[in-house]
VOPAVO-498969 format. One record per atom (N, C-alpha, C): residue in three letters; x, y, z; atom name; residue number from 0. Coordinates in Angstrom, 2 decimals, decimal comma. Layout:
BEGIN
+------+---------+---------+---------+------+-----+
| code |    east |   north |      up | site | pos |
+------+---------+---------+---------+------+-----+
|  ALA |       X |       Y |       Z |   CA | NUM |
...
+------+---------+---------+---------+------+-----+
END
This chain:
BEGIN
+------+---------+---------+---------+------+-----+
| code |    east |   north |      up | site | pos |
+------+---------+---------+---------+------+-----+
|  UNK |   45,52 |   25,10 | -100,78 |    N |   0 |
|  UNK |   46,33 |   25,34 |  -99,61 |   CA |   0 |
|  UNK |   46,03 |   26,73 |  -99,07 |    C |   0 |
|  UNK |   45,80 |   27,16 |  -97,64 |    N |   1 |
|  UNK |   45,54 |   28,29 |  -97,13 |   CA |   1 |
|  UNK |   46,39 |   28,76 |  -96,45 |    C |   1 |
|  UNK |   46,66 |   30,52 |  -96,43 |    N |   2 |
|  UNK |   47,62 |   31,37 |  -96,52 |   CA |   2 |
|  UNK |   48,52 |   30,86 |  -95,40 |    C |   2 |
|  UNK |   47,70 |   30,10 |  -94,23 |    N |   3 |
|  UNK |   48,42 |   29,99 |  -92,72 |   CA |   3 |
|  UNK |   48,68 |   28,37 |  -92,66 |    C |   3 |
|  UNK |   48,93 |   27,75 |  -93,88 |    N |   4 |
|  UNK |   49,33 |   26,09 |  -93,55 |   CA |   4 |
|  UNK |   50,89 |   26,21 |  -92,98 |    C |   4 |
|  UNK |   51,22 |   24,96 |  -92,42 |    N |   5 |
|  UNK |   52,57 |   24,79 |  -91,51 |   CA |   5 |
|  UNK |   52,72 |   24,35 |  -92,64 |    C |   5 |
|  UNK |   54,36 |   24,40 |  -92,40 |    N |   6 |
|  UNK |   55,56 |   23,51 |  -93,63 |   CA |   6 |
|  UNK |   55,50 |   22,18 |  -93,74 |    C |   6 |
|  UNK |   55,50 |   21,75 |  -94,60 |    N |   7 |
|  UNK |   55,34 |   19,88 |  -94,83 |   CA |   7 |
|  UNK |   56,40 |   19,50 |  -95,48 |    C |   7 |
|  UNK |   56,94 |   18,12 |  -95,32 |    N |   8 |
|  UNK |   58,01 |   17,67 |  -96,14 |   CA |   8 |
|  UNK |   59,23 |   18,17 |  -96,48 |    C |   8 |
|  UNK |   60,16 |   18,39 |  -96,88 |    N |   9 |
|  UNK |   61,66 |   18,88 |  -97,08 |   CA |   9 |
|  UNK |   61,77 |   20,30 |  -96,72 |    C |   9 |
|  UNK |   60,66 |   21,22 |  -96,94 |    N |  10 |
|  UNK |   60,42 |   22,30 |  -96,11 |   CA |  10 |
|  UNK |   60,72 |   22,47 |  -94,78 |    C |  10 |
|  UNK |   59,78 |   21,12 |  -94,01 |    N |  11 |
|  UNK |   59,38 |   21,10 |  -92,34 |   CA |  11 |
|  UNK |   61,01 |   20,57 |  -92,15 |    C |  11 |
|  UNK |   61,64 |   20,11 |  -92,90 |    N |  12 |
|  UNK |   62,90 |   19,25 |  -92,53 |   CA |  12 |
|  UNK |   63,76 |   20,27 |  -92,28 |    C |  12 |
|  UNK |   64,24 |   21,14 |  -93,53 |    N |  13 |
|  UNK |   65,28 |   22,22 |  -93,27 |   CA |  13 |
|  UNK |   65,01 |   23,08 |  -92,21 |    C |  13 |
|  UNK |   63,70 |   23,54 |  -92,28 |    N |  14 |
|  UNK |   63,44 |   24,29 |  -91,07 |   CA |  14 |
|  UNK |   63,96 |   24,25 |  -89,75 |    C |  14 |
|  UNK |   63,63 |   22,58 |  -89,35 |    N |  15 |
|  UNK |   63,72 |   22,26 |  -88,20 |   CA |  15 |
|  UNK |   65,24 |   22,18 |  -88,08 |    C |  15 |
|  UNK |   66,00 |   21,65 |  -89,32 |    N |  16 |
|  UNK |   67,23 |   21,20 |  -88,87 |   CA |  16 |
|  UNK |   67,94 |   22,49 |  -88,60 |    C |  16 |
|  UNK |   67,81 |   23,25 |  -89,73 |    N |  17 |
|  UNK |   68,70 |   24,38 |  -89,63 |   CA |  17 |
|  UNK |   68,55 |   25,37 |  -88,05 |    C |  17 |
|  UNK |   67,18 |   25,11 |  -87,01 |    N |  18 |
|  UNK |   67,05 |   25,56 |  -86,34 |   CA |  18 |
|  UNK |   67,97 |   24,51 |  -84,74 |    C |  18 |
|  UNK |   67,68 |   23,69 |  -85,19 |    N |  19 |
|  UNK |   68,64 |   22,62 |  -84,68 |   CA |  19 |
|  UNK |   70,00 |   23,25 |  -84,50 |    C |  19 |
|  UNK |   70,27 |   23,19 |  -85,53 |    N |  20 |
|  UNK |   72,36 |   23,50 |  -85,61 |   CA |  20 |
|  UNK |   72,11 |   24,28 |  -85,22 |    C |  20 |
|  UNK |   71,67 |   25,29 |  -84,92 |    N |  21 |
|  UNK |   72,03 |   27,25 |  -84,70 |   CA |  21 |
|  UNK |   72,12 |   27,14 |  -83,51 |    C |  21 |
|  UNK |   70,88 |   26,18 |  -82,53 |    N |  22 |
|  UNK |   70,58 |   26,44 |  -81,53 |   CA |  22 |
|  UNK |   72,44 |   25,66 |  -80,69 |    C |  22 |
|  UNK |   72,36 |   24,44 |  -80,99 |    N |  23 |
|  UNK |   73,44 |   23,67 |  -80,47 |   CA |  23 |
|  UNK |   74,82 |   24,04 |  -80,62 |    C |  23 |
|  UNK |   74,93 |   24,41 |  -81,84 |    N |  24 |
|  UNK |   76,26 |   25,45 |  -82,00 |   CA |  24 |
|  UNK |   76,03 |   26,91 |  -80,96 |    C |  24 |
|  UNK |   75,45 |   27,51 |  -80,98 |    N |  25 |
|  UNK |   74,92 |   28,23 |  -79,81 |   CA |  25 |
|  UNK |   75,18 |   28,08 |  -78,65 |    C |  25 |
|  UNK |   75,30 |   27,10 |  -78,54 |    N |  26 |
|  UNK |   75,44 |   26,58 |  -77,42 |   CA |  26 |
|  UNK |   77,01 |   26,37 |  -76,50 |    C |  26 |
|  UNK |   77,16 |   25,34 |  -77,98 |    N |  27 |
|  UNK |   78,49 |   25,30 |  -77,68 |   CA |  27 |
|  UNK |   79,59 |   26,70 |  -77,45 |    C |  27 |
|  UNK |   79,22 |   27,59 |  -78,45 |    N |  28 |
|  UNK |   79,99 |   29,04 |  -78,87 |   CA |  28 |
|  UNK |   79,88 |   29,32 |  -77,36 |    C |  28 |
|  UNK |   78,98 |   29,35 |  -76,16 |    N |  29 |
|  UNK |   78,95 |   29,55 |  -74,97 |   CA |  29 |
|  UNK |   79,56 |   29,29 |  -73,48 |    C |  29 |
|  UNK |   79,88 |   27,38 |  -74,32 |    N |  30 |
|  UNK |   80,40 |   26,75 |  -73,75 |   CA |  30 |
|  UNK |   82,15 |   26,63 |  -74,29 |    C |  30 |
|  UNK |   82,83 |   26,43 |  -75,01 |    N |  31 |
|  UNK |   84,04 |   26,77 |  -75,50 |   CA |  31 |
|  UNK |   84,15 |   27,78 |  -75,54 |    C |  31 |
|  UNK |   83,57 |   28,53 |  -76,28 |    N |  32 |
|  UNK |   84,11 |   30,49 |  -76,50 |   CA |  32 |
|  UNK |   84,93 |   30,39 |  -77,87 |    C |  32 |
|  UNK |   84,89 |   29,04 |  -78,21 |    N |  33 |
|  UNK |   85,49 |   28,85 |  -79,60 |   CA |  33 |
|  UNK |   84,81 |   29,88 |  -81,24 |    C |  33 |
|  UNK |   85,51 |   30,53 |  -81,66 |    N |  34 |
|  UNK |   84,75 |   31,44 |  -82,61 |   CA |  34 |
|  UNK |   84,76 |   30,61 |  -84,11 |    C |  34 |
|  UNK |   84,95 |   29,60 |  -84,05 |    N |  35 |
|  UNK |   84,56 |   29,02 |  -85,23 |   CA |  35 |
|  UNK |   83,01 |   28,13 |  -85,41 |    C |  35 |
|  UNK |   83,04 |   28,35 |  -84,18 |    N |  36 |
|  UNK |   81,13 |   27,80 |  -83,99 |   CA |  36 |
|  UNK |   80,45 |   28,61 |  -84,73 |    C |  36 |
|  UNK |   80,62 |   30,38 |  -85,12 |    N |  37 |
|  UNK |   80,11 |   30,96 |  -85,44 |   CA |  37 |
|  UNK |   79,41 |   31,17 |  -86,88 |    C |  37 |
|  UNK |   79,98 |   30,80 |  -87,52 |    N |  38 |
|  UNK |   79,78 |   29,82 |  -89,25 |   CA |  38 |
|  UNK |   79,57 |   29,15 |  -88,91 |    C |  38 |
|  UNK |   79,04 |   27,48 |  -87,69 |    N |  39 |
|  UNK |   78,23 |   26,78 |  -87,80 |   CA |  39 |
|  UNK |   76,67 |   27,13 |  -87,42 |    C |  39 |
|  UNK |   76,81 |   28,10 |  -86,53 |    N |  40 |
|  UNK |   75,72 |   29,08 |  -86,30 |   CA |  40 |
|  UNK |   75,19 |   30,23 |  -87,64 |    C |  40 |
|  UNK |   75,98 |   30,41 |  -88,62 |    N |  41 |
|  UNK |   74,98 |   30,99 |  -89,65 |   CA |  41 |
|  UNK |   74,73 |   29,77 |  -90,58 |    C |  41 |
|  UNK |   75,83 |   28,59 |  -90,95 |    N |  42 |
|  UNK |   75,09 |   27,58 |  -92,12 |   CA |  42 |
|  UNK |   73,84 |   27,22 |  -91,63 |    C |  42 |
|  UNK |   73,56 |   27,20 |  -90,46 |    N |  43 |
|  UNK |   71,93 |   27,04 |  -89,52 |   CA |  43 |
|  UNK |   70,94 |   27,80 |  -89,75 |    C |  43 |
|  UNK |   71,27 |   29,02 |  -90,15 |    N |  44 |
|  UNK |   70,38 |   30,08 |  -89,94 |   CA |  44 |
|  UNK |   70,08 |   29,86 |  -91,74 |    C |  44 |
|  UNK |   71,08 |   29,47 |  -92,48 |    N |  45 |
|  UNK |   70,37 |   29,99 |  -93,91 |   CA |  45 |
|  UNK |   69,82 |   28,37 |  -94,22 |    C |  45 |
|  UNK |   70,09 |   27,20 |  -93,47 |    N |  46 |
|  UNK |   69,55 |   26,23 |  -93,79 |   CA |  46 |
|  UNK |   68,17 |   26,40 |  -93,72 |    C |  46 |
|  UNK |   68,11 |   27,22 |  -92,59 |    N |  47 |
|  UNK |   66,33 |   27,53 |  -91,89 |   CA |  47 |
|  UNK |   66,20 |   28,26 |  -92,89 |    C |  47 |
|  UNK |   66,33 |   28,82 |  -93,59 |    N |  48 |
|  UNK |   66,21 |   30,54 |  -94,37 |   CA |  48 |
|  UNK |   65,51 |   29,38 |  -95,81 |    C |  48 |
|  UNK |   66,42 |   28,80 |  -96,05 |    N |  49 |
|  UNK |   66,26 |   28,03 |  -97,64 |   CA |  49 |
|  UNK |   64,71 |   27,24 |  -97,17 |    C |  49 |
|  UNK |   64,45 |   26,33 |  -95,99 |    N |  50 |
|  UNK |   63,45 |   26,02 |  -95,72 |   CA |  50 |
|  UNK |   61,94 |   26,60 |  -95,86 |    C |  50 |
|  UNK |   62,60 |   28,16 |  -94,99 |    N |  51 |
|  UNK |   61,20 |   28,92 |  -95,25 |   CA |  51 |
|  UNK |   61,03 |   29,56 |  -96,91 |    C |  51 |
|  UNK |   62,17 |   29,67 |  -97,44 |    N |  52 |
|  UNK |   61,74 |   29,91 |  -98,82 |   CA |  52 |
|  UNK |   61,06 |   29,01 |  -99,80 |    C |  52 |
|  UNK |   61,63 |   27,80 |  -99,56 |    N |  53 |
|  UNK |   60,85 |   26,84 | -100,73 |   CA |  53 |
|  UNK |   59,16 |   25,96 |  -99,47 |    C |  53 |
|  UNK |   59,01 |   26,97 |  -98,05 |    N |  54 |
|  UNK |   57,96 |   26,59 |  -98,12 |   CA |  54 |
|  UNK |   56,62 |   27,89 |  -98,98 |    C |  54 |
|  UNK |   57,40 |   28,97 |  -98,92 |    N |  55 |
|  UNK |   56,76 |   29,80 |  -99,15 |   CA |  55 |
|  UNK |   56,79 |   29,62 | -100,96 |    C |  55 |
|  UNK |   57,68 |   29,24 | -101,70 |    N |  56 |
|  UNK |   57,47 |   29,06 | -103,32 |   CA |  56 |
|  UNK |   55,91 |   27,40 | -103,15 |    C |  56 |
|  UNK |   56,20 |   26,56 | -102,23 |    N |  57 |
|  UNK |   55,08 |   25,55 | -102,10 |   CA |  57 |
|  UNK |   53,82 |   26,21 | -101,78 |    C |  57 |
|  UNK |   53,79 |   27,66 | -101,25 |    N |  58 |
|  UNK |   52,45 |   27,99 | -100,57 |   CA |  58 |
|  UNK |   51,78 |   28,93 | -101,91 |    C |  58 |
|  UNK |   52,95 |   29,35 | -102,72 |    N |  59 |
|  UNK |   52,49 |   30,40 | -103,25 |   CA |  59 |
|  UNK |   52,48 |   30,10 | -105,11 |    C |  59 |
|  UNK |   52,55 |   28,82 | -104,94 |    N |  60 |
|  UNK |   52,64 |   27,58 | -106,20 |   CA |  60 |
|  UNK |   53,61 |   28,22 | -107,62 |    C |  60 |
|  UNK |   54,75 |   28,26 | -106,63 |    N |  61 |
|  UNK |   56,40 |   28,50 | -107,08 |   CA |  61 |
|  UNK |   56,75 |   29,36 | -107,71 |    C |  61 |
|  UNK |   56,91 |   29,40 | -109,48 |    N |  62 |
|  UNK |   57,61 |   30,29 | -110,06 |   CA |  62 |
|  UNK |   56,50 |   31,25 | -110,76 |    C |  62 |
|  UNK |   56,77 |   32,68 | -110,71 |    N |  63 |
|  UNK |   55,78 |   33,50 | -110,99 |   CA |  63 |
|  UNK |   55,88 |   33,99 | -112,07 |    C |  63 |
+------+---------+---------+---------+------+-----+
END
Protein backbone atom coordinates (compact mmCIF):
# COMPACT_ATOMS: atom_id res chain seq x y z
CA UNK A 1 0.00 0.00 0.00
CA UNK A 2 1.45 3.55 -0.89
CA UNK A 3 1.83 6.49 1.43
CA UNK A 4 -1.08 8.47 -0.71
CA UNK A 5 -3.86 5.49 -1.06
CA UNK A 6 -7.63 6.81 -0.39
CA UNK A 7 -9.57 5.11 2.51
CA UNK A 8 -11.30 1.80 1.66
CA UNK A 9 -13.96 -0.02 3.51
CA UNK A 10 -15.20 0.93 7.15
CA UNK A 11 -12.57 3.63 6.99
CA UNK A 12 -14.14 5.28 3.60
CA UNK A 13 -17.56 4.70 5.55
CA UNK A 14 -16.92 6.68 8.82
CA UNK A 15 -15.25 9.22 7.00
CA UNK A 16 -17.87 9.98 4.78
CA UNK A 17 -20.59 9.58 7.29
CA UNK A 18 -19.21 11.48 10.01
CA UNK A 19 -18.66 14.24 7.35
CA UNK A 20 -22.26 13.82 6.43
CA UNK A 21 -23.76 14.58 9.98
CA UNK A 22 -21.48 17.65 10.64
CA UNK A 23 -22.30 19.05 7.45
CA UNK A 24 -26.38 18.60 7.85
CA UNK A 25 -26.49 19.32 11.45
CA UNK A 26 -24.68 22.42 10.26
CA UNK A 27 -27.02 23.15 8.64
CA UNK A 28 -29.74 22.80 10.50
CA UNK A 29 -27.85 24.77 13.70
CA UNK A 30 -28.38 27.66 10.87
CA UNK A 31 -31.61 26.99 10.15
CA UNK A 32 -33.29 26.57 13.80
CA UNK A 33 -30.55 28.34 15.84
CA UNK A 34 -31.29 25.34 18.01
CA UNK A 35 -27.95 24.75 20.20
CA UNK A 36 -28.34 21.24 20.66
CA UNK A 37 -27.37 20.54 17.01
CA UNK A 38 -24.10 21.38 18.31
CA UNK A 39 -23.12 17.83 19.85
CA UNK A 40 -24.62 16.50 16.73
CA UNK A 41 -22.10 18.54 14.92
CA UNK A 42 -19.06 17.25 17.06
CA UNK A 43 -20.35 13.25 17.27
CA UNK A 44 -19.66 14.04 13.28
CA UNK A 45 -16.51 15.41 13.56
CA UNK A 46 -15.00 12.52 15.81
CA UNK A 47 -16.94 9.92 13.72
CA UNK A 48 -14.74 11.43 10.79
CA UNK A 49 -11.74 11.63 13.29
CA UNK A 50 -12.09 7.64 14.27
CA UNK A 51 -12.31 7.04 10.36
CA UNK A 52 -9.15 8.80 9.57
CA UNK A 53 -7.46 7.04 12.40
CA UNK A 54 -8.10 3.44 11.69
CA UNK A 55 -7.40 4.49 8.00
CA UNK A 56 -4.14 5.61 8.95
CA UNK A 57 -3.43 2.30 11.60
CA UNK A 58 -4.61 0.31 7.83
CA UNK A 59 -1.92 2.44 5.97
CA UNK A 60 0.67 2.13 8.48
CA UNK A 61 -0.08 -1.80 9.22
CA UNK A 62 -1.61 -0.99 12.80
CA UNK A 63 -0.08 -1.66 16.07
CA UNK A 64 3.56 -0.60 16.50
Amino acid sequence: MSATSSPKGLALLLITLGSLVAITASVAVLATHEQAWRYVIAAGGLVQFVGWVLHGRQLRGGRR
